[in-house]
Each structure stands twice: as C-alpha cells, then as structure tokens.
C-alpha positions in Angstrom: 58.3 48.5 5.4 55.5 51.2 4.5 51.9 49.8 5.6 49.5 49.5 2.8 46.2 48.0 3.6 42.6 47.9 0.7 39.3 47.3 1.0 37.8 45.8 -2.0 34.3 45.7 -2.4 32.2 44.4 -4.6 29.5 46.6 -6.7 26.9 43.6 -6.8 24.0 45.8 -4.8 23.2 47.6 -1.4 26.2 48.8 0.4 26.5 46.3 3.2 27.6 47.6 7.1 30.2 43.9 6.8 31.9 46.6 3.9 32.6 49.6 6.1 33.3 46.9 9.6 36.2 45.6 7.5 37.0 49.4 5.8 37.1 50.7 9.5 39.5 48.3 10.5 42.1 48.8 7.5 41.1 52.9 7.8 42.6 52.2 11.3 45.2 49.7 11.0 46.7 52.0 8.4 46.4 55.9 10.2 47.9 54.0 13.3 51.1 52.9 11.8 51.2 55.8 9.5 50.4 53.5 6.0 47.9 54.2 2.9 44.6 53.0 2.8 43.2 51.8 -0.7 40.0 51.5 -2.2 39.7 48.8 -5.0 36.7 48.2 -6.9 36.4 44.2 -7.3 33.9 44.3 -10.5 34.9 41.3 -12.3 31.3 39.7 -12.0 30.0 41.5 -14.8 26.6 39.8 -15.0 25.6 41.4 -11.3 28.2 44.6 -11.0 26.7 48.1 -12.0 27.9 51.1 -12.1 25.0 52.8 -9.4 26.6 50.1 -7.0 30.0 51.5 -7.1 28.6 55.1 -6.9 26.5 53.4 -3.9 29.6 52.0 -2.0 31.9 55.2 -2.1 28.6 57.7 -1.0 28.0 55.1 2.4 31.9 55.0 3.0 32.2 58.8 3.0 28.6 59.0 5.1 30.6 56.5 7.6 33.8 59.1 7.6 35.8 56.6 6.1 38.2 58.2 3.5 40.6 56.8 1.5 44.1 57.8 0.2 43.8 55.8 -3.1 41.0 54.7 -5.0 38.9 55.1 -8.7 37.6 58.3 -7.6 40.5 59.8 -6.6 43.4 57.9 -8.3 46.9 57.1 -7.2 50.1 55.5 -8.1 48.9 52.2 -8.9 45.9 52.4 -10.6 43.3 51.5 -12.5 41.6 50.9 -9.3 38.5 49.1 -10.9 39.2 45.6 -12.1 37.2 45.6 -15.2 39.8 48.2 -15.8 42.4 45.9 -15.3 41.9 43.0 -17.4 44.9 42.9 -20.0 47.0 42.8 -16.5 44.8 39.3 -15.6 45.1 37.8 -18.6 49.1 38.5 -19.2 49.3 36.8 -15.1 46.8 33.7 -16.1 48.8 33.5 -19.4 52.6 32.9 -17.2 51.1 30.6 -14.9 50.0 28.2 -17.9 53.5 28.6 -18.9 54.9 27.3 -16.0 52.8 24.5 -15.6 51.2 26.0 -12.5 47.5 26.5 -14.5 46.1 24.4 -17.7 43.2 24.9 -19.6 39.8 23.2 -19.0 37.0 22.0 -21.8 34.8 21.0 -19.2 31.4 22.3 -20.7 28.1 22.9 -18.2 26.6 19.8 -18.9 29.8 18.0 -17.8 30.1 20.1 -14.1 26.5 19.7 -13.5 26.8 15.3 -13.9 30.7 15.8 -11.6 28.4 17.8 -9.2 25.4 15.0 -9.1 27.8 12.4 -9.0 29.9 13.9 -6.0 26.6 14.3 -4.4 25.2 10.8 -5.1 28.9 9.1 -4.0 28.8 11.3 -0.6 32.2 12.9 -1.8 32.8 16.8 -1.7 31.1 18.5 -4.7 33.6 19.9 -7.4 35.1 19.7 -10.5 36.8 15.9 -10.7 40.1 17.3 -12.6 39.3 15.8 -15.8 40.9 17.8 -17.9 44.6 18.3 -16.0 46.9 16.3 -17.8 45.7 16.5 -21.2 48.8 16.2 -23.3 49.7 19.6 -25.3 49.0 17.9 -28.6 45.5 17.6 -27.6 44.8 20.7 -25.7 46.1 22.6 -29.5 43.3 19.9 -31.2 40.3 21.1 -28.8 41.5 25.0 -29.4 41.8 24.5 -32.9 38.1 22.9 -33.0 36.9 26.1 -31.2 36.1 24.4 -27.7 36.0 27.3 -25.1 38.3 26.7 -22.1 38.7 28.1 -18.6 42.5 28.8 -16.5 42.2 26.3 -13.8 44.9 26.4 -11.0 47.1 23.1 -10.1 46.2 22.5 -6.4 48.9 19.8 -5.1 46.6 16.7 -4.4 48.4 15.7 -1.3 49.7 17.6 2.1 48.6 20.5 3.7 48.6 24.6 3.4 49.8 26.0 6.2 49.7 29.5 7.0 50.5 32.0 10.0 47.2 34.5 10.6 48.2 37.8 12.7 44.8 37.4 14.2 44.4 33.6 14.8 47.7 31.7 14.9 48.5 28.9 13.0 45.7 28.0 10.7 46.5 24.3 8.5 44.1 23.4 5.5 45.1 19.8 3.6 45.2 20.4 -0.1 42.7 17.3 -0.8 39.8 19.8 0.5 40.7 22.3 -2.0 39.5 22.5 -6.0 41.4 23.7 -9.4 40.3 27.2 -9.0 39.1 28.8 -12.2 41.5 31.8 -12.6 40.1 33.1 -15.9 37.0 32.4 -17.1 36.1 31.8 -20.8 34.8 34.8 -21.6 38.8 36.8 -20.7 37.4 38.0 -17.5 39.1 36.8 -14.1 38.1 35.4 -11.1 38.2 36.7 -7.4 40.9 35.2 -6.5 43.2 35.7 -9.6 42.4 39.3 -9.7 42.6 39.8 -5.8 46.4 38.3 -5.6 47.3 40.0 -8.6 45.8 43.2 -7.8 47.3 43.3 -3.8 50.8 42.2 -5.6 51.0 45.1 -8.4 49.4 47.1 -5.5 52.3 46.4 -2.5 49.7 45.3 -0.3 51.2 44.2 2.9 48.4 43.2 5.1 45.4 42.0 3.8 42.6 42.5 6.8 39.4 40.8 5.7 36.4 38.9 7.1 37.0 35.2 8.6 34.4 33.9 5.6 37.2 34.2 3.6 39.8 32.0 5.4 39.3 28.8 3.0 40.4 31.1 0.1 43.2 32.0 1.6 45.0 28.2 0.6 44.0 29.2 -3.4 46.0 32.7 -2.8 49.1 31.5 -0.9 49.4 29.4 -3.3 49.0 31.7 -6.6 51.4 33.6 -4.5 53.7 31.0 -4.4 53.1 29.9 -8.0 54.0 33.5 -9.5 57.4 33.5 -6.8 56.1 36.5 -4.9 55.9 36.9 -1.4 52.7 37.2 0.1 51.3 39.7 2.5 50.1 39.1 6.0 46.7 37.6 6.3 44.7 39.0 9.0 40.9 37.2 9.5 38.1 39.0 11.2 35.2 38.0 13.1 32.1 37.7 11.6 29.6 39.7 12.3 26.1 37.6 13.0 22.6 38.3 13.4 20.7 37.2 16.9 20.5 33.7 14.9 23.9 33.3 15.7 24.6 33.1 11.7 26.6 35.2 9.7 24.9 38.7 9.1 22.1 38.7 6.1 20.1 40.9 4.8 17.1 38.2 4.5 16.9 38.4 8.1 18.7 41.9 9.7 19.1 45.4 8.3 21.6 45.6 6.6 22.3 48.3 4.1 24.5 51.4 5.4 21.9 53.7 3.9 19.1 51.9 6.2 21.0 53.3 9.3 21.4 56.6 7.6 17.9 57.1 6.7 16.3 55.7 10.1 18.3 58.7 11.9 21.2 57.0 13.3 24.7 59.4 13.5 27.7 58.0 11.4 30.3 58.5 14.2 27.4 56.1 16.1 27.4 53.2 13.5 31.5 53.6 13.6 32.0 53.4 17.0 29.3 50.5 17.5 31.3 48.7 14.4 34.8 49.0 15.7 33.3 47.0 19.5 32.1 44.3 16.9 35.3 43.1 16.4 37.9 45.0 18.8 38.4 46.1 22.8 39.5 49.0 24.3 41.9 49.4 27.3 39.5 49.6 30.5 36.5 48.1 28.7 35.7 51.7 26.9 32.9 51.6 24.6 32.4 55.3 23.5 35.0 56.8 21.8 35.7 58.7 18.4 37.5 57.1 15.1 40.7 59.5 16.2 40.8 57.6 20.2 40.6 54.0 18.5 43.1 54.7 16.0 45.9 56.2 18.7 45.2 53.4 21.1 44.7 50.2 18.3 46.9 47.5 19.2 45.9 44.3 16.4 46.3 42.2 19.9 43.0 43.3 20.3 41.2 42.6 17.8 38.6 39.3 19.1 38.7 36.0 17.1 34.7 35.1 17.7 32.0 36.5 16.0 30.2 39.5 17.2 26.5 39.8 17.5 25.0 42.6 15.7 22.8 43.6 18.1 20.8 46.6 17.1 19.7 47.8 20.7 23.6 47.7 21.7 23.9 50.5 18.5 20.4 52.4 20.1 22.4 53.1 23.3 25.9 53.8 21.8 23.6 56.5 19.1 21.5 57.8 22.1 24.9 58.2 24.3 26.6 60.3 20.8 23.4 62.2 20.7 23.7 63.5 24.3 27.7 64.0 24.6 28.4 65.4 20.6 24.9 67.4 20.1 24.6 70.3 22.6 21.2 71.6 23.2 20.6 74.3 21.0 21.7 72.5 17.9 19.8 69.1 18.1 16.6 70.4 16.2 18.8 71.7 13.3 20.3 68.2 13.4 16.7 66.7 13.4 15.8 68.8 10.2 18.9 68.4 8.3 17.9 64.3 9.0 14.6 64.5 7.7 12.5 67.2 8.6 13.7 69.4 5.7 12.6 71.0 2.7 13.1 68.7 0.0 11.6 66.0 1.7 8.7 68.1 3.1 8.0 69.1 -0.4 7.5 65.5 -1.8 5.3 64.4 1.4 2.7 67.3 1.1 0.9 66.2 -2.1 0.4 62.8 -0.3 -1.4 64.2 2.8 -2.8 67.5 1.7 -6.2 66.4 0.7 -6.7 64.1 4.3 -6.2 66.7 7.1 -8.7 68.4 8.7 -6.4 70.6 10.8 -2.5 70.9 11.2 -3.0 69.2 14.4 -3.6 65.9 12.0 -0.4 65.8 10.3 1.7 64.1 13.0 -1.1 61.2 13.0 -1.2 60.9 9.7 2.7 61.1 9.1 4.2 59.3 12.3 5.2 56.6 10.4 7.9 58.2 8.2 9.8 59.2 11.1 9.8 56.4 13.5 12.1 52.7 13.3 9.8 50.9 15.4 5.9 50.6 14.1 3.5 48.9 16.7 3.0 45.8 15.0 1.0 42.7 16.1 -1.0 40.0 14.9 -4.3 41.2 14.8 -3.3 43.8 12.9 -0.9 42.2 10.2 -3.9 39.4 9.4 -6.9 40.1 7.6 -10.0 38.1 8.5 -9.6 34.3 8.0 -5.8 34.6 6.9 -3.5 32.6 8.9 -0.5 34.2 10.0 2.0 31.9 8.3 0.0 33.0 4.9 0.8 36.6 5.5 4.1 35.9 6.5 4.6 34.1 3.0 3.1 37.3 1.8 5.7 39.8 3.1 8.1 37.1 1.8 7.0 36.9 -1.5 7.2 40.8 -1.8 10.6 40.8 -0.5 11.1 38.4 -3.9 9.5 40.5 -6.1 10.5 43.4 -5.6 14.6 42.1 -5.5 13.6 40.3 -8.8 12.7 42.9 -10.3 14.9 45.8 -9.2 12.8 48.2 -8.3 11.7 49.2 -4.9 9.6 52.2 -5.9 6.1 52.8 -5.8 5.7 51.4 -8.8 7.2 48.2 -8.2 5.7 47.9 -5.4 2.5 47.9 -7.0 3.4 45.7 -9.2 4.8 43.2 -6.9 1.6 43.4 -4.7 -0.6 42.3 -7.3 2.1 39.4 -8.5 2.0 38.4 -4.7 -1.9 38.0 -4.6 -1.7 36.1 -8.4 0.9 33.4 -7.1 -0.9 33.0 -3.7 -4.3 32.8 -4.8 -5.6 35.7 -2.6 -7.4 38.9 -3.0 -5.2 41.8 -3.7 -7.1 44.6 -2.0 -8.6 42.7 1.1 -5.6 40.5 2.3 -2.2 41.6 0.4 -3.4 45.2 0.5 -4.9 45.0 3.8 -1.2 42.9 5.4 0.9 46.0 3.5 -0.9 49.1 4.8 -0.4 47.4 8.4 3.3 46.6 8.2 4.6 49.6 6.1 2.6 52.2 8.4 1.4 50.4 11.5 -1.9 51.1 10.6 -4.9 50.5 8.5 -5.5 53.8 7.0 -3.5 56.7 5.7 -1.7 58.4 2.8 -1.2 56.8 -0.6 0.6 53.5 -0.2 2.9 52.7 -3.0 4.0 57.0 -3.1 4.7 56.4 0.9 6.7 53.5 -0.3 9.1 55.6 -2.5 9.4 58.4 0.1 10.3 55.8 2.5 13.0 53.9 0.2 14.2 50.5 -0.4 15.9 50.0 2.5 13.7 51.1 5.2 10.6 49.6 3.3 12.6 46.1 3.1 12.9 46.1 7.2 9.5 46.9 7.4 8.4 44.0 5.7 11.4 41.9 7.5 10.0 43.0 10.8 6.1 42.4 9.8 7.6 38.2 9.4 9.5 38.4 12.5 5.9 39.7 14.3 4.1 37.0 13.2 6.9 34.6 14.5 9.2 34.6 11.3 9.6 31.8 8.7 11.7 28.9 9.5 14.2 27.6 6.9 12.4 24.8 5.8 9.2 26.7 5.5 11.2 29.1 3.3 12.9 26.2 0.8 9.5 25.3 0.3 8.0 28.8 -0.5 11.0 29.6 -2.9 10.6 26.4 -4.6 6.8 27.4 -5.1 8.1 31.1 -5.9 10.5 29.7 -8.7 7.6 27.9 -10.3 5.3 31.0 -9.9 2.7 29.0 -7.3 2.2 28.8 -4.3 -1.3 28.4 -4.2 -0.6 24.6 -3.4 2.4 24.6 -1.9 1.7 26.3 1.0 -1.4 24.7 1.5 0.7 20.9 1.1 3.4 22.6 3.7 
C-alpha cells in the first residue's frame, strides 16, 4: 500500500500555527515511509472562505518549509484540489446515499431548529435536530418538493449501539450512536458539508491515513459511518494532541498568538517554529529537542507521537529560536539575516516619512523606533491607564478594539482609526484622553512617538492584535464571565451601562 496523507485547511482567515502542527506531521509521516503528501483546500463555507485566505495558507506553509506533492497550486492526479471546485462530485455522492436509504431529505426550516434547540435546552436533553422529518413517506417528501419547500441531505445515524473504532494514536476509542445527530451532508443551497466533502474527497483521493487534531475525534463516528454507507473502506484515523494555551484550553487566538505570519514578522526562524511544533506533539530517542525537519523525518516512529495535549509555551519556542540562531547562523552572516528580517529597504522606506520630522539627530532614531523591532514592550499599569480609568475599563478597551477591528476586516491604519473612535462612542469615554492615551501605551510602550494609526499598518495585523492581547493580560486579563457580558454589551453597541452594572 502507497502512503498518502492531506492536510486540508480551511480558507476562513489567518493562517493558524494548529495548520502547519498537523501539516508537519503528515509532511513527515509521508517522507518517512516514502508516500505523497496533499494539500486540499476545504472551502465549502462560502459565506466566510476568500480567496486572500487560501493565498494566505499556501505563503505560511512554504515560509514553514512545508512543501507539498499535490495541491491547487501545483495540481496532481486527483484534482480539483479546492472543494468549491468539486461540487458536482458532492452532489452525485449525497444523491446515492438518498438512494439507498442511508440519507433523506429534511424541510425543517430555521424557525423550527431554533424551537428543537430551546426545547432540548429547556428538557435538559442534548441540543439537536429531533429527527422530525426521517420517515416521511416518499409520497409526501414529492408533495413538499413539488410546493417548492427547500430541503437539506441529512445522514441516518443508527439510533441505538455504539461506533467503534481503532485510532493508531489512541487505541480503541467507542462512541454510542444516541450522542450523535443526522448530519446535514448537503445543504440547501447544493453546497456540502465538512464531513460529506472530507470522506468523499480522502476516498476519490486514496487517502490512507488521515492524521488530524484530537478536536475532531467526535466526527470521526459521522465519517466511519458515511464510509460504511457508500461500502468503501476507510482509512486509518490517527488523532493528535491539542495544542493549548497556558489556560490549559485548546489554542485561541483571543488569548495567544497565533497566526504563522505573527512568528514570521516578530523575527522568529521557520526551522525554529518547526522544530518547536514537531516536540508539541512527538519525542525523540534520548529526549532530543533540536533537530532539523530531515533528522525527525529519518528517526519518526508514529509510537511516538504523545496522546495529551501540549502547552504552547512561547518561552520553550524563545530558547529552541535562540539555540537555531547560535548553531545555523555563523557570525559573519547574522546581520544580513537581521536585515533581510526587517531592517531592509522596503521597509525602511515606508518608516522614514513617519519619523523624519521628530529627530533631532540620528542618535534619536533608535528611541523613537524601538518599538517596531522588539516582541516584548515594557508594559504596566500606570502606563496603560489614563487618570481616573480603572484598569478593567481599559481592559474592555483593548477588547473592544480587538472586536472592531475583526468586525470590520480591516487592521490598517485606517481601521484602526475608525475602530478607536467606535470604542470611545460605545464606552462612553473620551477618544483622545483615555482610548488614545491606552493605544499609544500598549502599541508602542510609550506615551509619545510617531504617527499611531501609520505605525499600526507598518506593524500589521498580527503583531498589532498581540499587542493589544498582551496590554489585557498586563492589566490582569478579562475573565470569561466578564467577557460574556462585554460582548453582550458589544452586540447591542453599549457598554456604557453594562460595564458599569458588571
């Protein structure tokens, strides 16, 4: 049997480090026992997949080293490899199922989920769809088409018994069918769902190991049995650990950094962020912790691979980067390295204008520019807070920001504007002596300097959104009730009383 592992993300926005942890692992799993490696492009969501995204996720992958032998940039024999390319294949699949009385259509409408939902809620019984519409006789399934009543693909779950399943990473894993819903397979609009697509797409595709992340383990039931349903054999299911924040919860960007492109643009080497990514979830012989993608591939044995999940602890990556910095960058090279990072041209170019009318000497610039080129800005308190502003106010601030500026897509200096002055409207504060006053302190460390919202665009989403993640954690972070209660405020566009009543 020929190997063939795939990673399939999905374009729906920043390129998430959890996307190359699980790539790595298949990148490896595959160059060890001499297999192909395949990208997919899981775009079926079509209300939050764009086409930037995709670009997005293929630019971090090959920043990460991570290179594929199939995939929608580069083709291959079993292509399209981007599911909204794909959906004739979906609907022919969704189509057979109904015909073997695996799948039936459902005419439950929004109004009717939402009252199943309360009512599951209200009787203390899992929420879900309550199978209303499974055993509607043909004769009145053709009456509610003919009438022009839109319908989903649902799949038959057996209502009794369990799903049992042998994972190459954690043994025997059993989940009873009664915890399980009638999947929607295709929606009403002709696209598919996740899990249609994904069974369909890793059958066509003679995918023989699927190596994912553990979050995806109660899926796994829906896609034996789809497997099952269509009489094809299923590959071998292989979970991985979660990677989790110091919270001890699964890895978020609300809370950690995040984005592949943060790491990149805080100065951190790809072979750094691989290696540190491969001890999340694996161990070498000896306890070796610094090694390159070639010396983890030779030596991989899936035995291995760890069944808890790993902490992404960010000073663990500082010593494994320091350590690559030392061993792979001899002396006479590290400056060139430095500039290529972000000490050259083009970037120079577009940071002059902002500081070229505030130094008095050359000997200024370093003062007034530290803060593009550090990760850690001395924060604290007293300087985060403006006079008379409580700290949990300004951490509702940052918050809000964070909000905004996701809302509305755009992370520039522009938005950023924008989203400061929205901030100070739903708060009920000043804009220029406490929102204005909070930013300056948490993007730059500092009270003065160049122009804010142009510092903001030179700096970038990503590195901007941990600035603002770390200003919260300084001022002792949100807790999760605290944050219901802000986004509930949010949503209603004040929080002028909320956070006064919380």
């Amino acid at each position: 049997m020929s190997v063939r592992v795939r990673i399939a993300p999905s374009p729906t926005g920043d390129p998430h480090v959890g996307t190359a942890y699980i790539a790595l692992f298949n990148l490896i799993f595959a160059r060890h026992f001499g297999g192909t490696f395949v990208l997919r492009i899981e775009d079926t969501d079509q209300t939050r997949s764009r086409p930037e995204y995709e670009k997005n996720i293929i630019e971090a992958l090959k920043w990460c080293k991570i290179e594929w032998d199939e995939g929608p940039d580069i083709g291959g024999p079993y292509g399209p490899y981007r599911q909204s390319d794909r959906t004739e294949i979906y609907q022919k699949w969704a189509y057979e199922l109904l015909k073997t009385g695996h799948a039936y259509k459902c005419f439950a409408t929004a109004q009717e989920l939402s009252e199943m939902r309360e009512a599951a809620v209200a009787q203390g019984h899992r929420s879900g769809y309550d199978r209303r519409y499974r055993d509607l006789s043909p004769a009145e399934v053709r009456q509610r088409e003919a009438s022009g009543q839109p319908f989903v693909i649902r799949l038959k779950v057996p209502l009794t018994g369990d799903c049992v399943y042998d994972d190459a990473i954690r043994g025997r894993v059993v989940f009873p069918w009664a915890d399980i819903d009638d999947q929607v397979l295709l929606k009403s609009d002709g696209f598919p769902t996740y899990h249609l697509a994904n069974v369909v797409d890793d059958h066509l595709m003679k995918i023989t190991h699927v190596i994912r992340g553990d979050e995806w383990m109660s899926s796994t039931p829906k896609h034996i049995l789809l497997y099952e349903s269509f009489g094809w054999k299923h590959p071998v299911f292989m979970h991985m650990p979660l990677l989790l924040g110091k919270d001890g919860k699964k890895l978020s960007k609300r809370k950690n950094p995040t984005s592949i492109f943060y790491f990149r643009d805080s100065g951190y080497l790809p072979e750094a962020l691989v290696n540190f990514l491969t001890l999340m979830g694996y161990s070498m012989p000896a306890d070796l912790e610094l090694y390159t993608l070639e010396q983890i591939i030779a030596e991989f044995d899936p035995k291995r691979i760890g069944i808890s999940g790993a902490f992404f602890d960010i000073q663990k990556l500082n010593w494994v980067n320091q350590k690559k910095i030392i061993e792979t960058i001899p002396d006479r090279d590290l400056w060139r390295r430095i500039v290529d990072w972000n000490f050259n041209e083009a970037f120079m170019q577009k940071l002059m204008p902002l500081i070229h009318k505030r130094i008095k000497t050359f000997g200024d610039f370093m003062e007034q520019c530290s803060f593009f080129f550090v990760n850690e800005l001395p924060l604290s308190p007293d300087l985060l807070c403006p006079k008379n502003s409580p700290p949990e106010l300004i951490c509702a601030l940052f918050q809000g920001m964070i909000w905004s500026l996701d809302e509305q897509e755009d992370w520039s200096g522009i938005g950023f504007e924008k989203a400061s002055h929205e901030v100070a409207e739903i708060f009920g504060v000043h804009h220029k002596k406490v929102v204005m006053h909070a930013l300056f302190a948490a993007i730059m460390g500092k009270l003065q300097g160049p122009s804010l919202y142009d510092s903001v665009s030179l700096l970038g989403k990503d590195r901007t959104r941990v600035r603002l993640m770390n200003a919260i954690e300084a001022l002792g972070g949100i807790s999760n009730k605290k944050t219901d209660i802000l986004k509930k405020g949010w949503q209603k566009r004040d929080c002028k009383i909320v956070f006064q009543s919380s």
